[in-house]
Each structure stands twice: as structure tokens, then as C-alpha cells.
PDB file as gemmi writes it, atoms N, CA and C in Angstrom:
CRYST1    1.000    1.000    1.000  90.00  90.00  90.00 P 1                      
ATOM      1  N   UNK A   1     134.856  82.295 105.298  1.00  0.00           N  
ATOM      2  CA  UNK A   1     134.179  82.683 104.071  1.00  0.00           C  
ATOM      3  C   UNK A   1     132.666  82.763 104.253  1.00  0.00           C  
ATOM      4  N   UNK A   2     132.209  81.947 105.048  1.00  0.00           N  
ATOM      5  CA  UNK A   2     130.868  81.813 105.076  1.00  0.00           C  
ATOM      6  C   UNK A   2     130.124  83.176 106.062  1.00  0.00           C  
ATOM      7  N   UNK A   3     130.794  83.510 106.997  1.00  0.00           N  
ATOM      8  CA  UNK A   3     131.071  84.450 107.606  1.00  0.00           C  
ATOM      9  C   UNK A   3     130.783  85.700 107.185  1.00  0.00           C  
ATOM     10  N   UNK A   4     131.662  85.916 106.242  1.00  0.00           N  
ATOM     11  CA  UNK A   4     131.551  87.104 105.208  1.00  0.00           C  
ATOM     12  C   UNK A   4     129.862  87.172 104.290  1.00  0.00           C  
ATOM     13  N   UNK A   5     130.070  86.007 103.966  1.00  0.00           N  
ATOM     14  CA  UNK A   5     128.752  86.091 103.041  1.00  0.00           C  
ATOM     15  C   UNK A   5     127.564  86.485 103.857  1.00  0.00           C  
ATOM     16  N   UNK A   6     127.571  85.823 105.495  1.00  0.00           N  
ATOM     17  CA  UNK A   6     126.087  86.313 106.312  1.00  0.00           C  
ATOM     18  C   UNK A   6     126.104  87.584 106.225  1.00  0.00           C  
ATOM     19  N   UNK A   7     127.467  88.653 106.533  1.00  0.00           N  
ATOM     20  CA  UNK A   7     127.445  89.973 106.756  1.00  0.00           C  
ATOM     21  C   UNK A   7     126.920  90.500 105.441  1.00  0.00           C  
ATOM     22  N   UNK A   8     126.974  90.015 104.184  1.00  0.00           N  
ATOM     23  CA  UNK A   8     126.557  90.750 103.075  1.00  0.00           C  
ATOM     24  C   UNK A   8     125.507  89.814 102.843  1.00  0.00           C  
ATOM     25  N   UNK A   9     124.694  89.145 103.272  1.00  0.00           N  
ATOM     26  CA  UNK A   9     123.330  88.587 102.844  1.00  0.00           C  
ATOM     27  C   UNK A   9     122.856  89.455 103.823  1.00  0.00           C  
ATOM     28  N   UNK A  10     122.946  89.758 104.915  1.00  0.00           N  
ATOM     29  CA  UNK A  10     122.114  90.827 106.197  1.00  0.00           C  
ATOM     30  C   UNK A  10     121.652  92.271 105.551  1.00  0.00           C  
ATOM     31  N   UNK A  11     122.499  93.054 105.290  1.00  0.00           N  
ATOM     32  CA  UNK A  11     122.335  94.113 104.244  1.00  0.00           C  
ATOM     33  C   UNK A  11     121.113  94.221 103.060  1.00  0.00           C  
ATOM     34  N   UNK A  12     121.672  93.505 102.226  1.00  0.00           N  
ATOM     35  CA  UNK A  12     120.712  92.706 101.170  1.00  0.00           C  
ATOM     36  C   UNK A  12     119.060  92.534 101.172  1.00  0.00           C  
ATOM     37  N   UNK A  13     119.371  91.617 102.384  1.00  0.00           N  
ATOM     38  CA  UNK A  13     117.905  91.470 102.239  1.00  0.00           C  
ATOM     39  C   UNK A  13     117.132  92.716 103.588  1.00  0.00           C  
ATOM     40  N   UNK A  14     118.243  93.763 104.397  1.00  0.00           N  
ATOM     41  CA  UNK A  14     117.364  94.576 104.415  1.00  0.00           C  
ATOM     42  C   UNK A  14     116.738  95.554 103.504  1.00  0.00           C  
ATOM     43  N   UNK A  15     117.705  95.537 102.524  1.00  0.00           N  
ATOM     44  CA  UNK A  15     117.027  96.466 101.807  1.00  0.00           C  
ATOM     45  C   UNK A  15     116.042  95.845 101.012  1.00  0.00           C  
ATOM     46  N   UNK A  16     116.259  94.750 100.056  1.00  0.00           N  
ATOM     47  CA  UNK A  16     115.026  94.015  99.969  1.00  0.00           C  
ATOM     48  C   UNK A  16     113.546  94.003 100.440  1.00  0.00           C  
ATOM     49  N   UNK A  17     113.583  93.265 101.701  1.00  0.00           N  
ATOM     50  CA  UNK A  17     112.476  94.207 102.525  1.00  0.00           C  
ATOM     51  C   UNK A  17     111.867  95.863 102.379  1.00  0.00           C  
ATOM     52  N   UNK A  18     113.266  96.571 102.416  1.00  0.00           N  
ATOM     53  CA  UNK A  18     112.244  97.721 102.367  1.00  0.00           C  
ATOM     54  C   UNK A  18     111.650  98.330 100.896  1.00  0.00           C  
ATOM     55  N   UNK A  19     112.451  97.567 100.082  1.00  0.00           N  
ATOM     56  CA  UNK A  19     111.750  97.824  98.684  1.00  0.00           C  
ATOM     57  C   UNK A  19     110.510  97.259  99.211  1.00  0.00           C  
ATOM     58  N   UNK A  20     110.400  96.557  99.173  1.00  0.00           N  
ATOM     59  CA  UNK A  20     109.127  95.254  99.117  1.00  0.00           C  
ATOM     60  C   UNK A  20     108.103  96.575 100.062  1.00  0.00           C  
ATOM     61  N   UNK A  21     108.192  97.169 101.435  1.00  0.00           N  
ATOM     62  CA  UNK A  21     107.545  97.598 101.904  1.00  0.00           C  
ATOM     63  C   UNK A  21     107.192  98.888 101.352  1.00  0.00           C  
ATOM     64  N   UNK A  22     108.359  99.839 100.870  1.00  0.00           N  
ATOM     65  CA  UNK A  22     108.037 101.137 100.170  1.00  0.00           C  
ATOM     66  C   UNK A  22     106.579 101.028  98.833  1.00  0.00           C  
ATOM     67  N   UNK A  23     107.315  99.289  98.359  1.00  0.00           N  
ATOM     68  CA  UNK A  23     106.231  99.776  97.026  1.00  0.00           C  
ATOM     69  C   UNK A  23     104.887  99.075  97.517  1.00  0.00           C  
ATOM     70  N   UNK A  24     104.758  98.341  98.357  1.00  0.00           N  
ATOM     71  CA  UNK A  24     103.322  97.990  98.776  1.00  0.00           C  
ATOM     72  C   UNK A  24     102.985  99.532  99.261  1.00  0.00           C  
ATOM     73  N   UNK A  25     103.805  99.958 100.585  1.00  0.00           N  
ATOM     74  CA  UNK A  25     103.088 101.254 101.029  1.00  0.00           C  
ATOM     75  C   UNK A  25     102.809 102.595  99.656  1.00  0.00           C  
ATOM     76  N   UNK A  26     103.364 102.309  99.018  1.00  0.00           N  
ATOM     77  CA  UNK A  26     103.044 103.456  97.749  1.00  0.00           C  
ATOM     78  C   UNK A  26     102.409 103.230  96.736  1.00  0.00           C  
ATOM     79  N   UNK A  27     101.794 102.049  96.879  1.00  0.00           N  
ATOM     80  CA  UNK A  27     100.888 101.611  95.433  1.00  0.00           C  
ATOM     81  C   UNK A  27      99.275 102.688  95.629  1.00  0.00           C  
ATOM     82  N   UNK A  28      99.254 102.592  94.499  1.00  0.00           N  
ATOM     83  CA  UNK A  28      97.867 103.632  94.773  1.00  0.00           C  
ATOM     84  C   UNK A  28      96.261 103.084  95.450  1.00  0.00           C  
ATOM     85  N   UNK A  29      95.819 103.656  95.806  1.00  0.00           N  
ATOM     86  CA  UNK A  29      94.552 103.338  96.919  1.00  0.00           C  
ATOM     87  C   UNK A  29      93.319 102.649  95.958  1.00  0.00           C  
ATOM     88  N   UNK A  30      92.570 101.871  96.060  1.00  0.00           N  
ATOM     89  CA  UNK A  30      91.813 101.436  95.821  1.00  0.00           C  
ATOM     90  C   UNK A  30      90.711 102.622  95.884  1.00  0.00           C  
ATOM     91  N   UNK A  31      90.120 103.094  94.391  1.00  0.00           N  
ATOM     92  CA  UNK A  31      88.996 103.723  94.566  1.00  0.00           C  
ATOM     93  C   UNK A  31      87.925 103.227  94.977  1.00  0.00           C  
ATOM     94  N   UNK A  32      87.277 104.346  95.936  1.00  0.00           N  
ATOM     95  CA  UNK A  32      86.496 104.244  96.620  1.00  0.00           C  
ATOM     96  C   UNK A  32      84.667 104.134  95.841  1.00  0.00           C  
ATOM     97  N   UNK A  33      83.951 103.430  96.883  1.00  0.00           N  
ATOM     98  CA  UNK A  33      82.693 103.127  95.640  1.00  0.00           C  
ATOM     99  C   UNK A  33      81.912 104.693  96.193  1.00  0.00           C  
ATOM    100  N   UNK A  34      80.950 105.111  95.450  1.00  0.00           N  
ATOM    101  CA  UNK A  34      79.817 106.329  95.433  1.00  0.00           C  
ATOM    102  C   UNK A  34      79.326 106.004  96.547  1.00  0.00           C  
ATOM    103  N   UNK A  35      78.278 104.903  96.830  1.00  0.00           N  
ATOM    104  CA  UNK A  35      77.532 104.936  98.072  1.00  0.00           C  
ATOM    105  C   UNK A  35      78.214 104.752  99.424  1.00  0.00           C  
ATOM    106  N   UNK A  36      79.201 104.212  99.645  1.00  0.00           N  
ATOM    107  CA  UNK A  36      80.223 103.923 100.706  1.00  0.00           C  
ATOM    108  C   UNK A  36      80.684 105.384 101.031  1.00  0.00           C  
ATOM    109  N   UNK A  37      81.365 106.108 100.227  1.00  0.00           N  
ATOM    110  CA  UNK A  37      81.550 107.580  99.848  1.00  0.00           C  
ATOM    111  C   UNK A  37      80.505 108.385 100.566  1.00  0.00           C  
ATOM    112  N   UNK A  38      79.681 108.445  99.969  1.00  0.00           N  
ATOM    113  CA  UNK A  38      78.451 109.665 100.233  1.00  0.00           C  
ATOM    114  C   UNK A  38      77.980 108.906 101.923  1.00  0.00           C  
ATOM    115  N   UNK A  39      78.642 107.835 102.626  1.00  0.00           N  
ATOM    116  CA  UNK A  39      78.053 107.413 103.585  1.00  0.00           C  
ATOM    117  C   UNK A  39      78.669 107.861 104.680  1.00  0.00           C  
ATOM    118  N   UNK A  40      80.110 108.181 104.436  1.00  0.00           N  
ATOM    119  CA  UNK A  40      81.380 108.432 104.945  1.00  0.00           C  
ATOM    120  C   UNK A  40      80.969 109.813 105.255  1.00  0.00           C  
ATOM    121  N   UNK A  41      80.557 110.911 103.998  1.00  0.00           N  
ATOM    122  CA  UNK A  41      80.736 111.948 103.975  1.00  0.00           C  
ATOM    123  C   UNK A  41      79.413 112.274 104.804  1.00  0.00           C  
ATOM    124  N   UNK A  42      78.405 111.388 105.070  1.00  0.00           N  
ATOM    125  CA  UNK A  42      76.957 111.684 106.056  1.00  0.00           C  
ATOM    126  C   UNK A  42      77.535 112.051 107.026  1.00  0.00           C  
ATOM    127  N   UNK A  43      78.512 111.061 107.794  1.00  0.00           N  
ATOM    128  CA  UNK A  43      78.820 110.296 108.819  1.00  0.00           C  
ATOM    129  C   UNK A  43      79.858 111.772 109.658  1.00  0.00           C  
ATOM    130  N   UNK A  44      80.514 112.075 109.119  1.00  0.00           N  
ATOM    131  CA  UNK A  44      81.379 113.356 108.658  1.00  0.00           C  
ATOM    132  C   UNK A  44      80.869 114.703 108.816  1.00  0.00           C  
ATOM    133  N   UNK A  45      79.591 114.822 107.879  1.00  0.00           N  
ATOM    134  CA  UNK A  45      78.563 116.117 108.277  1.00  0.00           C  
ATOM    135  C   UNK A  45      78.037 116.214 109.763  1.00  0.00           C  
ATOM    136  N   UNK A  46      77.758 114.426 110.239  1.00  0.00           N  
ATOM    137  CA  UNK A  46      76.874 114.165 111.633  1.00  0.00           C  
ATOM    138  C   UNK A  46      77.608 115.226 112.948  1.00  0.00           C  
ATOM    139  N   UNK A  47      78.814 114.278 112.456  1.00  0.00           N  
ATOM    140  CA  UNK A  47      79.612 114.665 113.184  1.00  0.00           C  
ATOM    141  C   UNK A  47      80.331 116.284 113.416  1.00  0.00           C  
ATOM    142  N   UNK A  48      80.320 116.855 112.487  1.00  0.00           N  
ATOM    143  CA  UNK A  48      80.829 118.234 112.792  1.00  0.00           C  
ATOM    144  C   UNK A  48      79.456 118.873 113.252  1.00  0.00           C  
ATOM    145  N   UNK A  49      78.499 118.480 113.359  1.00  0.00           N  
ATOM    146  CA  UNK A  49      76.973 119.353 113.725  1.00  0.00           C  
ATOM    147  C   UNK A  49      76.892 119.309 114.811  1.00  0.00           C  
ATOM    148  N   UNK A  50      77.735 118.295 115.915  1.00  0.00           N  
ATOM    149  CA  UNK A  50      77.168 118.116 117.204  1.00  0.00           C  
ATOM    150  C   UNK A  50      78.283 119.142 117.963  1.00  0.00           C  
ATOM    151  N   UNK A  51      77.544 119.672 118.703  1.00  0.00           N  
ATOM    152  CA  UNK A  51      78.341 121.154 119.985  1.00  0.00           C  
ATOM    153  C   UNK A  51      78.835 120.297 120.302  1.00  0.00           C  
ATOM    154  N   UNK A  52      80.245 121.321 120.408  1.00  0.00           N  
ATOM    155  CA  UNK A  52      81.435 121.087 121.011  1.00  0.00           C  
ATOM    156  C   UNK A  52      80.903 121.714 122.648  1.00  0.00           C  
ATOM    157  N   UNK A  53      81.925 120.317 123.146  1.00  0.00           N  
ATOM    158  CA  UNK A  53      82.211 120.368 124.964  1.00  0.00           C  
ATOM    159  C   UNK A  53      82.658 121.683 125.027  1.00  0.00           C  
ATOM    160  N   UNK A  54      81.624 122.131 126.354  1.00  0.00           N  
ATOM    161  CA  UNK A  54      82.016 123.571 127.176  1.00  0.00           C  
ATOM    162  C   UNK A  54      83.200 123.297 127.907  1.00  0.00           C  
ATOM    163  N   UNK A  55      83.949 124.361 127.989  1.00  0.00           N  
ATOM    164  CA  UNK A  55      85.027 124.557 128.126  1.00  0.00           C  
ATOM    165  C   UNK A  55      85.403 125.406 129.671  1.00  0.00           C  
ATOM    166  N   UNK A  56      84.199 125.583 129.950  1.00  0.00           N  
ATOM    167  CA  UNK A  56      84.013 125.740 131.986  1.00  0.00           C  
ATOM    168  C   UNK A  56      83.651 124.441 132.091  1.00  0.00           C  
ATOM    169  N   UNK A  57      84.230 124.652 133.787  1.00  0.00           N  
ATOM    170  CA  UNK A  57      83.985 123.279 134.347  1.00  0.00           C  
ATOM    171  C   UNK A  57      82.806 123.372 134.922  1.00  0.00           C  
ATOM    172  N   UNK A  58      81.736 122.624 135.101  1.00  0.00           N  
ATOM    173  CA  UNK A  58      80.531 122.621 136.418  1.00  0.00           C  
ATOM    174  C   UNK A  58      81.078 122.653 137.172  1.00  0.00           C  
ATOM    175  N   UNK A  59      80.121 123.357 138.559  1.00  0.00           N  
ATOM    176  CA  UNK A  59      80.632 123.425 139.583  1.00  0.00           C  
ATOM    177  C   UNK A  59      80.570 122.279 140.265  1.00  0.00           C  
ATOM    178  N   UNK A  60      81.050 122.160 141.953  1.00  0.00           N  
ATOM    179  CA  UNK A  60      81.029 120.805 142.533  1.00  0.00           C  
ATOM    180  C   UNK A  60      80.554 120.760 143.971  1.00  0.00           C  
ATOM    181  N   UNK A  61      79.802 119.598 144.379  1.00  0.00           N  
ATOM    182  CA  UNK A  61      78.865 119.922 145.633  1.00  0.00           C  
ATOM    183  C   UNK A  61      80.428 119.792 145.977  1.00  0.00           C  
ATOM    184  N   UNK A  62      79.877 120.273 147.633  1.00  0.00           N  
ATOM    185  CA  UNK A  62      80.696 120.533 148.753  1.00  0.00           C  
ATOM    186  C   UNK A  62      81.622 119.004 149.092  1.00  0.00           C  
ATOM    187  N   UNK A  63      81.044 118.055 148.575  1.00  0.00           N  
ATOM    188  CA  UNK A  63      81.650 116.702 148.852  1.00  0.00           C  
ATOM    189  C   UNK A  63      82.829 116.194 147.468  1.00  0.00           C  
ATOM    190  N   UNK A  64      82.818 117.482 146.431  1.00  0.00           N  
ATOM    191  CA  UNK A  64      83.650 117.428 145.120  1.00  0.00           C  
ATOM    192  C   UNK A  64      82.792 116.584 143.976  1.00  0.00           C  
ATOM    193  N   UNK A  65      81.724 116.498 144.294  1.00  0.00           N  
ATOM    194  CA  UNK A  65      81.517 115.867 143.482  1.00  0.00           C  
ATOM    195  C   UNK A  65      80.486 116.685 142.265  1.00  0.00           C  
ATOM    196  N   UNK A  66      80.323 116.028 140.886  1.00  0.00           N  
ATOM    197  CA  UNK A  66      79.835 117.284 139.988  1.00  0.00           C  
ATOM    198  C   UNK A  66      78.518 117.334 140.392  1.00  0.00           C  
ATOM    199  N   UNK A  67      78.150 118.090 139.992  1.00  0.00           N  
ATOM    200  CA  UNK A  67      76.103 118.122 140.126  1.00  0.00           C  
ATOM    201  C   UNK A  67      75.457 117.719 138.795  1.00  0.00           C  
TER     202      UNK A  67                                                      
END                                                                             
């Protein structure tokens, strides 16, 4: 009897668990503050301004190595 009951307490509390995890993972996000925000979005601008890596390789002295 006891037997039986582990096989249906195992079940149970997986799903348990994944309630528990679905609704933590789906609760809604903590809004974000203005200055943290607009710091993010600096940070963001910085970053898309800087040239992108060339896409030839340098060449290489005679020993392979780059110049």
C-alpha cells in the first residue's frame, strides 16, 4: 500500500513543482526605473556606433604570424 502511494505522491508533486515554476516564470517583470532605462538605452546606442570587425583577414609575415 505504501508503495502505491510513493508512485502517486511522485507525479503530484511533479506537477506541483511545475505549477510553482510556470507561475514564478510568468509573473510579470518588475518595471523598470527612467534613469536605469535611459542608461541601458546609452549603453545600447554606444554600442551599435562602434565599426564592425573587417571581414578580410590581415595578411601574415612569412613566419604566420599577423603584422
Amino acid at each position: 500500500m505504501s508503495s502505491v502511494l510513493a508512485w502517486l505522491l511522485i507525479p503530484i508533486a511533479a506537477v506541483a513543482l511545475g505549477l510553482a515554476w510556470a507561475t514564478w516564470r510568468g509573473r510579470a517583470p518588475r518595471p523598470v526605473e527612467a534613469e536605469r532605462g535611459m542608461e541601458d538605452r546609452e549603453r545600447f546606442r554606444q554600442a551599435m556606433e562602434k565599426p564592425l570587425p573587417s571581414l578580410t583577414r590581415s595578411p601574415r609575415d612569412e613566419d604566420g604570424f599577423d603584422r
